[in-house]
N, C-alpha and C positions, 0 to 999 in steps of 0.2 A: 559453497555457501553464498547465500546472498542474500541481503537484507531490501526489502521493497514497502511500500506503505499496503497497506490491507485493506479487509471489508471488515468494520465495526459492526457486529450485530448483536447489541445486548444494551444493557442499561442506558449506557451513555451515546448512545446513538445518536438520539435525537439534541444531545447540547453540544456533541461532536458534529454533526451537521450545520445548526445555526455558527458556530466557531470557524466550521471552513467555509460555509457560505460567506457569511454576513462580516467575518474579523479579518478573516485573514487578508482578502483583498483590498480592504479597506487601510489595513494596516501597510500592506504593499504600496500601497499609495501616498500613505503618508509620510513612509520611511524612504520607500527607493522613486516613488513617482511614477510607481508603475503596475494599476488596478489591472490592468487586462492578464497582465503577466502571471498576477497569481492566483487570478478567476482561475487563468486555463490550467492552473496546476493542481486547482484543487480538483477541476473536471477532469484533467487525466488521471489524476489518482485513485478516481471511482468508478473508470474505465478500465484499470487492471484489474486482472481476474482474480477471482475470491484467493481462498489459500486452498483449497482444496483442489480448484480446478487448475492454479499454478503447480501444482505438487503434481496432478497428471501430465503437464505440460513438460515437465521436468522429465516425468518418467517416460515421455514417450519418445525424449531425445535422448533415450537410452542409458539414463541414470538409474538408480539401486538404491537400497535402503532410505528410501528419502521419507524425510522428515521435515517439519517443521513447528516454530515457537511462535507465542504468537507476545507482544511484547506491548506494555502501557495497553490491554485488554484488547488488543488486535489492531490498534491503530498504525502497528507495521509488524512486519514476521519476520524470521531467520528461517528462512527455507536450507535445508541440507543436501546431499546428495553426492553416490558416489560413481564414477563413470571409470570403467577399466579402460585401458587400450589394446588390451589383445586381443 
């Protein structure tokens, strides 16, 4: 299992984008003193791959039945997956 932040693509897209642009590093700033820190976290977390193309990613390092949920409307998933050893 493992839980990652996701690709939001439906209603709240676009007040979910102004929030991580525009709040979050701002708020990073305010609170810990530190804007760049959480610019670049919200640019890496729309640099992981969709859920769909992590679920091939998954499957092509030789995982099974995989799966995944997508959680608070895709703003992060629970990807599944089951890998034998024999």
């Amino acid at each position: 299992m493992c839980l990652e932040f996701s690709k939001v693509n439906n209603i709240i897209k676009p007040f979910y984008d102004i929030y991580s642009f525009q709040i979050i590093p701002v708020l990073g700033q305010l609170l810990a003193s530190d804007y760049n820190s959480y610019k670049y976290l919200v640019e890496s977390i729309r640099m992981f791959p969709d859920q769909q193309k992590f679920a091939q990613m998954i499957r092509d390092a030789g995982f099974s039945d995989i799966s995944y949920e997508n959680l608070s409307l895709g703003i992060c998933s629970i990807h599944t997956g089951v890998k034998n050893s024999f």
